[in-house]
C-alpha positions in Angstrom: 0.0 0.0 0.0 1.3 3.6 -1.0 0.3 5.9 1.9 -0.2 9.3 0.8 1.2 12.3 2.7 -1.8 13.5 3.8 -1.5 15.8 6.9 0.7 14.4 9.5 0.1 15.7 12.9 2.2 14.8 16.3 0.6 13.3 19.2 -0.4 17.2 20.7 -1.7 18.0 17.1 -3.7 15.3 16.9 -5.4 14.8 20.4 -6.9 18.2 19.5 -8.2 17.2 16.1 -11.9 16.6 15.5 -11.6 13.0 14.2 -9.3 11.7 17.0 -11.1 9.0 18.6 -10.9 8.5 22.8 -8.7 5.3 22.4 -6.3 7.2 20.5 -6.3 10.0 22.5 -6.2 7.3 26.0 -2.7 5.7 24.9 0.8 6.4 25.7 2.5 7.2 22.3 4.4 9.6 20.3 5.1 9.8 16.1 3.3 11.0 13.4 -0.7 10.0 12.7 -2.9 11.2 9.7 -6.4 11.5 10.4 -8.1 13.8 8.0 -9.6 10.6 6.2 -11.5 9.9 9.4 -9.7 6.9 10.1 -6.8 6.0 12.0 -3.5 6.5 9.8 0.0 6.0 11.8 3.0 6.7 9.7 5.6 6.4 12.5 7.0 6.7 15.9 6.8 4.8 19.3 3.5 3.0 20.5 3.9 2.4 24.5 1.0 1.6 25.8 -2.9 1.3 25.2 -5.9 -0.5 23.1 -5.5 -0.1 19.2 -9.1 -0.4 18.0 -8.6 0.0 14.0 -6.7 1.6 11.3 -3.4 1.1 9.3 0.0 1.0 10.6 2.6 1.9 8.1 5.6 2.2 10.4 7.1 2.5 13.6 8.0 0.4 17.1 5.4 -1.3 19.5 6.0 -2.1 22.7 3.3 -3.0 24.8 -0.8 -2.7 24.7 -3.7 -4.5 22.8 -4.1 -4.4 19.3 -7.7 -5.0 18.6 -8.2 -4.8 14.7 -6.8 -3.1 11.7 -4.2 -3.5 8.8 -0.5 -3.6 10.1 2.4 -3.1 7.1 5.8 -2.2 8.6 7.2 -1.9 11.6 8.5 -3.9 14.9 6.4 -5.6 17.6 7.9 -6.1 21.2 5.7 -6.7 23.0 1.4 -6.9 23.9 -1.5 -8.7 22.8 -2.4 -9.2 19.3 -6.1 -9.9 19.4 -7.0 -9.6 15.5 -6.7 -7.9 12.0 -3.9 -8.4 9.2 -0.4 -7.9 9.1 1.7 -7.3 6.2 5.0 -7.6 6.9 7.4 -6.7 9.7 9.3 -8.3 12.5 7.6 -9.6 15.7 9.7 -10.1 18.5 7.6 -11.2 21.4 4.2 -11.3 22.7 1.1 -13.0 22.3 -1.1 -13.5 19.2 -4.6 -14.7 19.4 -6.0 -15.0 16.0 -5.9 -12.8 12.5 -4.0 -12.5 9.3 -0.4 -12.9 9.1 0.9 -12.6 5.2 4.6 -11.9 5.8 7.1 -11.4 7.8 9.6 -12.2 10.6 8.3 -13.9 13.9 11.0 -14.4 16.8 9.6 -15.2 19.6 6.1 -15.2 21.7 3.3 -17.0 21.8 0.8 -17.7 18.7 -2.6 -19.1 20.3 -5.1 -19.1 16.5 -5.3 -17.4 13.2 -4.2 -17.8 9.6 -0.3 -17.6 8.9 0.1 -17.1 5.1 4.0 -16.8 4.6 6.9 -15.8 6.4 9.7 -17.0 8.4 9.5 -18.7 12.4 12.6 -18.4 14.4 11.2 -19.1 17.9 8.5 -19.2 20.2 5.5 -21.5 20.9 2.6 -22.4 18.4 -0.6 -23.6 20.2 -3.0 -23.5 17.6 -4.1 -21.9 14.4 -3.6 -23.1 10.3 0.3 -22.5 9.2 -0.3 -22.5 5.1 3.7 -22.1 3.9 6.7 -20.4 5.2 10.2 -21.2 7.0 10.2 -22.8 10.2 13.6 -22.4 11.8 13.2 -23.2 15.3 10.3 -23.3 18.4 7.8 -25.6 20.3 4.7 -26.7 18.1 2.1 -27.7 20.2 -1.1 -28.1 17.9 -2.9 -26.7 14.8 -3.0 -27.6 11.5 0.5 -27.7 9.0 -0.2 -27.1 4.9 3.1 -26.9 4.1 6.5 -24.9 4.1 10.2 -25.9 5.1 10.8 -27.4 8.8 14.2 -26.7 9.8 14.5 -27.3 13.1 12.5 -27.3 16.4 10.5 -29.1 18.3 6.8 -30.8 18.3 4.9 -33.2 20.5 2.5 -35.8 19.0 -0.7 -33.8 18.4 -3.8 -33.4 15.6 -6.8 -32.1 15.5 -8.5 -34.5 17.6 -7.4 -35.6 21.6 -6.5 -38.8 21.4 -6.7 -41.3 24.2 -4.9 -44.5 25.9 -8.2 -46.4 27.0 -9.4 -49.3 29.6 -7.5 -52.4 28.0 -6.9 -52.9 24.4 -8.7 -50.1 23.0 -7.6 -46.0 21.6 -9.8 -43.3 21.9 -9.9 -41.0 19.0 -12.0 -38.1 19.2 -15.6 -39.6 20.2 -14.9 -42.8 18.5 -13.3 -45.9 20.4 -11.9 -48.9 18.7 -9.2 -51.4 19.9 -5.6 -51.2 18.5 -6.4 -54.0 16.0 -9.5 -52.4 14.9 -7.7 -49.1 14.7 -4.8 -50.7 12.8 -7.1 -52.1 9.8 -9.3 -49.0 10.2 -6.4 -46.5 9.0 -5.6 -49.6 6.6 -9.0 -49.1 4.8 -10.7 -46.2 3.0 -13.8 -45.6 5.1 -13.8 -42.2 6.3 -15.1 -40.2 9.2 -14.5 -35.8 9.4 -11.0 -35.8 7.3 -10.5 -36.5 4.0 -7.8 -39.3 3.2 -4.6 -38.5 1.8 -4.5 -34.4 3.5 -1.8 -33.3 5.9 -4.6 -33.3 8.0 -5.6 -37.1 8.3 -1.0 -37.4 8.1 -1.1 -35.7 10.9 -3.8 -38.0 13.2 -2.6 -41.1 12.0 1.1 -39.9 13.3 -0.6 -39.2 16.5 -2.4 -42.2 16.9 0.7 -44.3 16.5 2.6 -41.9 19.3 -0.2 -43.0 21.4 -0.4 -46.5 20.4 3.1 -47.1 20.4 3.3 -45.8 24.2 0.3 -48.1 25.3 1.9 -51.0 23.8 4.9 -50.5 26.1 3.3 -49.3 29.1 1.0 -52.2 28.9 3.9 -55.3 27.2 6.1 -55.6 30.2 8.5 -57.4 28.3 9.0 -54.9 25.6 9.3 -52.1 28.4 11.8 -54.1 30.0 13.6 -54.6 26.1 13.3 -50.1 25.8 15.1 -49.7 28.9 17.7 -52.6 28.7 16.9 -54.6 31.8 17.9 -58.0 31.6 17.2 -60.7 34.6 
């Protein structure tokens, strides 16, 4: 997006100006802001503290508040809560992002809780949920969501999908609301019959991996032989 010039005012400038709205006027800032469109322009400066309700950020440095909706292009994230909207491009170093848009851009560390990541590169931090769609993943804890593709290169993940998965009362797996025993399981996933996921989707990948994580640590919790063969006891 091409900002124009438009009339940039400073944070005493623009406190006094008719279309300043109270959230604007309520948070601890100072840089440049346009607002003769009636809407929320910020070209540049320092954001300390307070509740971004909407607009478009072209530049500048965050460090601490909500951000509550709006179209973010440029800049640098420190810190504060990321509760929707779109972000362009940039470089996030911490905080904690709850759901929205992210195109582009570089992600360092924090915590990312839902949303839609479209492209960019992951260096650190923990994902607990959310749809990944392409990108660079360098490093970090995955914990759940849903992986379309991009590059892994390096991190960590625990067994997870989109379904809890359960070690059940004697032979059997829970998976989601549906119960079966391990054999029943194993031809099941053998088959084609289908429940909620499509065969053959990173998706469906992703509970069968999980379900043999959990089968495989029933089978030795439950064989004592083959417990005793994993840790190399001998009698």
């Amino acid at each position: 997006m091409i900002f124009k010039k438009g009339n940039k005012m400073n944070r005493e400038e623009a406190i006094k100006h008719q279309h300043c709205p109270q959230w604007l006027k309520d948070a601890t800032w100072e840089g440049e802001v346009d607002l003769e469109s009636g809407r929320v322009i910020w070209h540049s400066g320092v954001w300390e503290d307070g509740v971004w309700h909407d607009g478009e950020w072209e530049d500048g440095v965050w460090y601490g508040g909500e951000w509550k909706g709006g179209v973010w292009h440029s800049g640098v994230w420190h810190g504060g809560v990321w509760y929707g909207g779109e972000w362009k491009g940039g470089v996030w170093h911490s905080g904690v992002w709850n759901r929205g848009v992210w195109n582009r851009g570089v992600w360092h560390s924090g915590v990312w809780h839902g949303g839609e990541w479209e492209d960019g590169v992951w260096y650190g931090g923990e994902w607990k949920g959310g749809v990944w769609h392409r990108g660079v993943w360098h490093g970090g804890v995955w914990c759940d969501g849903v992986w379309r593709e991009g590059e892994w290169r390096g991190g960590m993940r625990h067994p997870t999908s989109r379904w809890e998965i359960y070690d059940c009362e004697g032979d059997s797996v829970r998976i989601g609301c549906k119960t079966k025993t391990i054999p029943e399981w194993d031809e099941w996933f053998e088959g084609d019959e289908e429940f909620e996921t499509k065969r053959g989707t990173e998706e469906f990948k992703q509970i069968y991996a999980h379900y043999r994580a959990v089968r495989e640590f029933k089978l030795v919790m439950e064989d004592g032989q083959k417990y005793k063969e994993l840790l190399g006891i001998t009698e």
